[in-house]
N, C-alpha and C positions, 0 to 999 in steps of 0.2 A: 525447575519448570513448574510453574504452579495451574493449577488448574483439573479437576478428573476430567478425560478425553476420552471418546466412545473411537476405541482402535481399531481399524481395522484392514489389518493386515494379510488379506486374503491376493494369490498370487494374480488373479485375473486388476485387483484394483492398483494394486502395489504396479504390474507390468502398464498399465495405462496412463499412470501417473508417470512412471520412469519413461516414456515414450513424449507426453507433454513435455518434460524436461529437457527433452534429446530436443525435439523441436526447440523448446526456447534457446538453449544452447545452437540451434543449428548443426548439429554434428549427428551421425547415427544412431540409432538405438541401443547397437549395440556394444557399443562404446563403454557404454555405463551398466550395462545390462552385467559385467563381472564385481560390479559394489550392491548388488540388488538386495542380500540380504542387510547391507547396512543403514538402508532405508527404510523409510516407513510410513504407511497414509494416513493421517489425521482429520476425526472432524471434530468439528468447534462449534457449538449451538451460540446465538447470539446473547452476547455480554460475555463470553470465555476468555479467558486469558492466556493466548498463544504460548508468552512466553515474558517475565521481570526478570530480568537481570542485571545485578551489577557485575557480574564477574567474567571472565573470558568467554564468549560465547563459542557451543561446539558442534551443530549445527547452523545451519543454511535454511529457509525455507523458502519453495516455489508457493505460490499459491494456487490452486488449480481454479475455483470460483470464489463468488464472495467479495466483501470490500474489511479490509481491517483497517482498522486508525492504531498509528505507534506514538506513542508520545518519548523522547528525552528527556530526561528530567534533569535540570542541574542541579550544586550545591545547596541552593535556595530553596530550594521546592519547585523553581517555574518548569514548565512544560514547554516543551515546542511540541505541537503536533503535524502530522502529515496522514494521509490519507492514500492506501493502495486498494488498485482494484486486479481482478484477477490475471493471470501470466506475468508476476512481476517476483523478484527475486529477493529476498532481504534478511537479514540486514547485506547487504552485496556492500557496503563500505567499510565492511569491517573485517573480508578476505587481504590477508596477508598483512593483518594487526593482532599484535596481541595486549591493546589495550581494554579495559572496563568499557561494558556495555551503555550502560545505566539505562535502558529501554524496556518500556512495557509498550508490549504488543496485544489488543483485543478485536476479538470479531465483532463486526459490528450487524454483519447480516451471518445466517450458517453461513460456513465457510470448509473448504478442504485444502488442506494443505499435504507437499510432500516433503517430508525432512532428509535433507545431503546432510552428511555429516562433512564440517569447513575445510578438515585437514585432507581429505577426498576430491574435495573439488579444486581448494590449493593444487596437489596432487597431479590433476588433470590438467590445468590450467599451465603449468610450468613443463607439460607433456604433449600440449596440444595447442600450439600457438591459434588453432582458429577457436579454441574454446576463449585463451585469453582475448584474442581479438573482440570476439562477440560480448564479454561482459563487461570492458572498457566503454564499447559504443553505449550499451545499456546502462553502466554508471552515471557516464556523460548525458545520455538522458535523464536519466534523472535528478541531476547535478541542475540540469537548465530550470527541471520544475521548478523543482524549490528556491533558486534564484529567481522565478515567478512569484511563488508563494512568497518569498522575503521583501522582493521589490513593493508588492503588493502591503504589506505590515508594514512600509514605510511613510505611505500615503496618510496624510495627516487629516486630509476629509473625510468624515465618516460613509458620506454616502460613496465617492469615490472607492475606498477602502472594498465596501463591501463588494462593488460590483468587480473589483480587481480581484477580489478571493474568491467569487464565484467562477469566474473564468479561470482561474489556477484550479477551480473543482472543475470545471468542464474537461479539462486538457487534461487533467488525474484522473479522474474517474467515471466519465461523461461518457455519452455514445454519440458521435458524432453524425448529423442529419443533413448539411448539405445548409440549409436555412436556420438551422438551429440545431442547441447541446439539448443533450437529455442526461438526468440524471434521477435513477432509480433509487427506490427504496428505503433511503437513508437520510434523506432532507430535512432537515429542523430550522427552526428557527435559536433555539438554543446550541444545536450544534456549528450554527453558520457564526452566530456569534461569539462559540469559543475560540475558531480558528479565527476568524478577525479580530479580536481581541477589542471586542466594541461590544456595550451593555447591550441585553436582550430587548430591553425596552425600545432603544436606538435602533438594535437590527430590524427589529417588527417594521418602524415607521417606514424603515427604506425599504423592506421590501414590500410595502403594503404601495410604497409609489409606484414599486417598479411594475408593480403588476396593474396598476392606473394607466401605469403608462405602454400596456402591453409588452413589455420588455420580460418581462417573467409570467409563466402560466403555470399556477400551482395547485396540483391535485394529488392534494394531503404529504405525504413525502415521495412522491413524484414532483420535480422540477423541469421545466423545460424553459433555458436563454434564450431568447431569441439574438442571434449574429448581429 
């Protein structure tokens, strides 16, 4: 695990993250409350590195706030990235694999996270069918984003493209308003362009339309779509 991380595993924060958890899980508190010392809460200032790995990964993490970006890396060097925002589980697809990770995980805003260790929540999982129940539904969830985000990379219009990868960021990481996504914090024009896989210069012009055309209201990295 690369990175120094400011620990802090003090019982009042450690018990209110394992609490978040039980919620995300859906199941008691106290359930999990007999793994508690094998947990632990982490924070992560922005630009930190969660976690590189190629090797068997052996923790889990929840995230409690924050937005981190993971990238895969293949053979090649290329990246896939994706983008989570806080109450989300991960890597969750690589419970009951014991294949290579190849993932780097970075905060990209502070962040807190709570570390399960894999073979513990295996563990539970295979003990408590409504735990498995609940991480299926949330795999599947997330299975569909990124089939958004993939569909989205396929789209061979630039300006199309872009507006398809905004809305896979709204549905990822967005606050939803009823007439429009918002999205906090973390907006760029160089990072809209990584995920789209379209030059910066190219993203500038489309979203310099979109905002012409009222469809995007931008203030600095605050983003708001309008539906």
């Amino acid at each position: 695990m690369a990175g120094k991380t400011f620990i802090n595993n003090r019982d009042n924060d450690l018990s209110e993250g394992l609490k978040q958890l039980a919620s995300y899980l859906n199941i008691p508190t106290g359930v999990i409350q007999a793994f508690k010392s094998e947990c632990f809460i982490r924070h992560y200032n922005k630009g930190q590195i969660i976690y590189y790995s190629s090797d068997q990964p052996t923790y889990v993490y929840l995230l409690l706030d924050g937005i981190v970006l993971r990238e895969t890396i293949n053979e090649d060097g290329d990246a896939y990235r994706k983008l989570n925002k806080a109450q989300v589980l991960f890597p969750l697809n690589h419970l009951f694999r014991k294949m290579e990770l190849n993932e780097m995980c970075t905060a990209i805003t502070p962040c807190n996270v709570i570390g399960i260790p894999k073979d513990m929540l295996e563990y539970l999982c295979k003990n408590h069918d409504d735990i498995f129940v609940t991480l299926f539904e949330k795999l599947n969830n997330e299975l569909e984003l990124l089939m958004e985000y993939n569909m989205a990379l396929t789209t061979k219009l630039a300006r199309e493209r872009i507006e398809k990868v905004l809305y896979y960021l709204c549905h990822a990481i967005g606050c939803d308003h009823d007439e429009f996504y918002e999205i906090n914090h973390i907006m760029t024009i160089q990072l809209l362009s990584d995920l789209a896989g379209i030059s910066r210069e190219t993203t500038g012009h489309i979203v310099h339309e979109l905002k012409e055309e009222k469809k995007l209201i931008k203030n600095g990295k605050n983003w708001m779509i309008i539906k």
